[in-house]
C-alpha positions as CSV (number, residue, x, y, z in Angstrom):
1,X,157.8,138.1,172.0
2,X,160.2,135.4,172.3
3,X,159.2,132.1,174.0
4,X,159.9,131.6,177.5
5,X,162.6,129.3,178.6
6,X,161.2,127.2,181.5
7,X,163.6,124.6,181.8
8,X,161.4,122.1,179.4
9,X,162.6,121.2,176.4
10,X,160.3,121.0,172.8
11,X,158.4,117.9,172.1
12,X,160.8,115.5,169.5
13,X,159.1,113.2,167.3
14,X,160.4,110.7,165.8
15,X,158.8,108.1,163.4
16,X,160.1,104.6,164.0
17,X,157.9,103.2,161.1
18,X,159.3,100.1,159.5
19,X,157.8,101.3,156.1
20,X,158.0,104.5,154.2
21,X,154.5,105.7,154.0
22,X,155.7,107.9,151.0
23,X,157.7,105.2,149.1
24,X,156.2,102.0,150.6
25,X,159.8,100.8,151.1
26,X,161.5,99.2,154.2
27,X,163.5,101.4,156.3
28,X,166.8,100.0,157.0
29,X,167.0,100.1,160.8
30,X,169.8,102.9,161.6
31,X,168.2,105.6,163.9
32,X,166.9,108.5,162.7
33,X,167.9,112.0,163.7
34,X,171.4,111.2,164.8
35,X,170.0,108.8,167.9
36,X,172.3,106.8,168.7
37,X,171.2,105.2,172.4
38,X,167.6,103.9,170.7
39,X,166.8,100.6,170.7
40,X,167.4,99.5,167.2
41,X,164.4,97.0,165.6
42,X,166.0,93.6,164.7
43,X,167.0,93.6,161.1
44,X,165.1,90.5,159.3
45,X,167.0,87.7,159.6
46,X,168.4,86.1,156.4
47,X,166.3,83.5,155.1
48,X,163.6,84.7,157.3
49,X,161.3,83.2,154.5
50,X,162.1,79.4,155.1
51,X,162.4,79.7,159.2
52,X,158.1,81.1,158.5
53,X,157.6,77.9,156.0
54,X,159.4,76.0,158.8
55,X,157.0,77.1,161.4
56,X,154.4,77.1,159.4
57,X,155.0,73.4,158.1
58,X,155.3,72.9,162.1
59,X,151.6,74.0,162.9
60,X,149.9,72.0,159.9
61,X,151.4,69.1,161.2
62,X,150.5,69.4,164.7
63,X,146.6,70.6,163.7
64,X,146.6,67.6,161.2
65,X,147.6,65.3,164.2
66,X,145.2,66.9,166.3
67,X,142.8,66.1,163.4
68,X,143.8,62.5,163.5
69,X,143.5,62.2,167.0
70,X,139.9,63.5,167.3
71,X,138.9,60.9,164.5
72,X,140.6,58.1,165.8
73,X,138.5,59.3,169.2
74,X,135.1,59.3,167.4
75,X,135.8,56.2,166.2
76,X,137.0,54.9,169.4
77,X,133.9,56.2,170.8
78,X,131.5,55.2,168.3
79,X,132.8,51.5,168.8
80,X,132.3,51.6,172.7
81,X,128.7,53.0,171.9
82,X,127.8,49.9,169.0
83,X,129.5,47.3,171.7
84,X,128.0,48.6,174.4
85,X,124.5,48.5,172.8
86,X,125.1,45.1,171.5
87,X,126.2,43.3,175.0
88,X,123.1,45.4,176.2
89,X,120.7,43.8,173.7
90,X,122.4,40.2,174.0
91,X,122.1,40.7,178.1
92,X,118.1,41.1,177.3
93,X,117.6,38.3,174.6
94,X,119.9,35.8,176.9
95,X,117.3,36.3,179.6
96,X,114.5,35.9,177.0
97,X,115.4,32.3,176.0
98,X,113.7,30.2,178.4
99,X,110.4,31.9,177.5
100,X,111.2,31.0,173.8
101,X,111.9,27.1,175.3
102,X,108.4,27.2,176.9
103,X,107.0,28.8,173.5
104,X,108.6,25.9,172.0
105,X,107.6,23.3,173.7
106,X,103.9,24.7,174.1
107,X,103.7,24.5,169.9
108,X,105.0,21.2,170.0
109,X,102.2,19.8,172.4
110,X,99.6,21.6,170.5
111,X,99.7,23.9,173.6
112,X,99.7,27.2,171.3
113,X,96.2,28.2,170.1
114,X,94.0,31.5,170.5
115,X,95.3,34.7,171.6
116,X,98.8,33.0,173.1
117,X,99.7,31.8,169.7
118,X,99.8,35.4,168.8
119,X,101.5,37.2,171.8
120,X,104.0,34.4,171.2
121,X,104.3,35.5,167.3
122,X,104.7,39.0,168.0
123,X,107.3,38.5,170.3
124,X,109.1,35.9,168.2
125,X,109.2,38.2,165.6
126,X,110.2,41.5,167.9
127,X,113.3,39.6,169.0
128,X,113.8,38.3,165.4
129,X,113.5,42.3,164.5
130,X,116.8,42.9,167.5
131,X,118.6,39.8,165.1
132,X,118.0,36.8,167.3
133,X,118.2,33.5,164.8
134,X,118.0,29.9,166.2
135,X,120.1,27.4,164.7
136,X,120.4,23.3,165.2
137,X,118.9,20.9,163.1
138,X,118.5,17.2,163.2
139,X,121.2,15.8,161.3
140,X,123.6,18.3,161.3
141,X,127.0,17.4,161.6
142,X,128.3,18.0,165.1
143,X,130.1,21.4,165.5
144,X,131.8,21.7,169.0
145,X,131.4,25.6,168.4
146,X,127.8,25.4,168.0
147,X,126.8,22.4,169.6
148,X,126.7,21.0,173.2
149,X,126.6,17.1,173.0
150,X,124.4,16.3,176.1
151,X,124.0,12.4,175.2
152,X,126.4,10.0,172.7
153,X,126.0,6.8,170.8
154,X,127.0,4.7,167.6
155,X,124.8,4.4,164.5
156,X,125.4,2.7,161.6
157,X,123.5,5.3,160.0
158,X,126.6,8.0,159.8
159,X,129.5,8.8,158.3
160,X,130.6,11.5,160.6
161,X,130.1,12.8,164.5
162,X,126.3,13.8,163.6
163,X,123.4,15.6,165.8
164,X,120.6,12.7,165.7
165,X,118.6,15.0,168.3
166,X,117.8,18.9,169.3
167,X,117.1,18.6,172.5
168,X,117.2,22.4,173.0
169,X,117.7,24.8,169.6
170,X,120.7,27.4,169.5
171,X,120.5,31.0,169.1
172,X,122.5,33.8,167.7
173,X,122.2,37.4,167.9
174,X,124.3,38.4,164.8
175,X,127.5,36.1,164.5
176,X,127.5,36.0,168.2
177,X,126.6,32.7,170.1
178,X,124.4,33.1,173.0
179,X,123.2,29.3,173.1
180,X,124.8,26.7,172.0
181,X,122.5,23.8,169.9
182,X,122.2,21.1,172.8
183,X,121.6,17.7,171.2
184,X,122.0,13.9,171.2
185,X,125.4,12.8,169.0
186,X,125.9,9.7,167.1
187,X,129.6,8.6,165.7
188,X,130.0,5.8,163.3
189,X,129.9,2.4,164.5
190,X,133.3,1.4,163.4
191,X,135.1,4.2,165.6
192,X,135.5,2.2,168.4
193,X,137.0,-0.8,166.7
194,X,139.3,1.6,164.7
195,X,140.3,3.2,167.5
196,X,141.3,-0.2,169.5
197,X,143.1,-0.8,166.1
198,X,145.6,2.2,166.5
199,X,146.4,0.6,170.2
200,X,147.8,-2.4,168.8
């Protein structure tokens, strides 16, 4: 029996593959069965090799910058953290100073015995621990970085603007000055004259 026409035509298939599944070659892109209105895929551009290497060169460098970003970041961040902890740690020991002038001045009157003597030690050596150093010795020469010059006079006895006196030691956290040395500083006797020299 022949089929019935209803006004529906058969099914076409067409198959639009870029590659031969038979000879795993590229089909050029001319349509197939004599179809002429299909859309046509884009033949590969010439040189289509170096405009991939050229994106591909593209999106290494931007994820290489992206990588140098986020490392200058954590480095950034890392900073903050160390100079945040250390202005932290300075705040604390600044307000911990007086305390070491009583300590001080308790050991030099014979003040620190018994059980004192040792909570003094074991803090002494707790702040020593978070790198608090004192600095300022008697005879020093006289560093305006270092030192605060809280009384002046002339000795024969130096060669050089000297501390003769600690009134109050220096401290450090680090190579950070949180105190300066306050003492008593003696300049050579002949500076005076010398200077008066110059004048005339």
């Amino acid at each position: 029996m022949p089929p019935r026409d209803n006004g529906h035509e058969e099914p076409v298939i067409r198959d639009n593959r870029k590659i031969d599944p038979e000879t795993g070659q590229v089909r050029d892109s001319a349509p197939a069965d004599g179809q002429e209105g299909a859309e046509q895929a884009p033949a590969p551009a010439a040189g289509g090799n170096g405009e991939l290497e050229a994106q591909l060169a593209e999106r290494t460098a931007d994820l290489q910058r992206l990588q140098a970003e986020y490392v200058n970041y954590r480095r950034r961040v890392e900073r903050d953290r160390a100079a945040v902890r250390e202005q932290a740690v300075a705040g604390a020991l600044t307000e911990l100073l007086p305390v070491l002038d009583d300590i001080g001045r308790a050991r030099d009157h014979g003040e620190l015995t018994g059980g004192f003597a040792k909570v003094a030690e074991s803090l002494e050596s707790a702040l020593t621990k978070l790198g608090l150093s004192s600095f300022g010795q008697k005879g020093e020469p006289f560093d305006p970085t270092v030192h605060e010059a809280l009384m002046h006079s002339y000795s024969p006895d130096v060669s050089e603007p000297t501390a003769v006196e600690v009134l109050q030691p220096g401290y450090r956290m680090g190579d950070r000055v949180l105190r300066p040395a306050r003492v008593a500083v003696a300049e050579p006797e002949d500076a005076p004259a010398a200077s008066d020299d110059d004048e005339n």
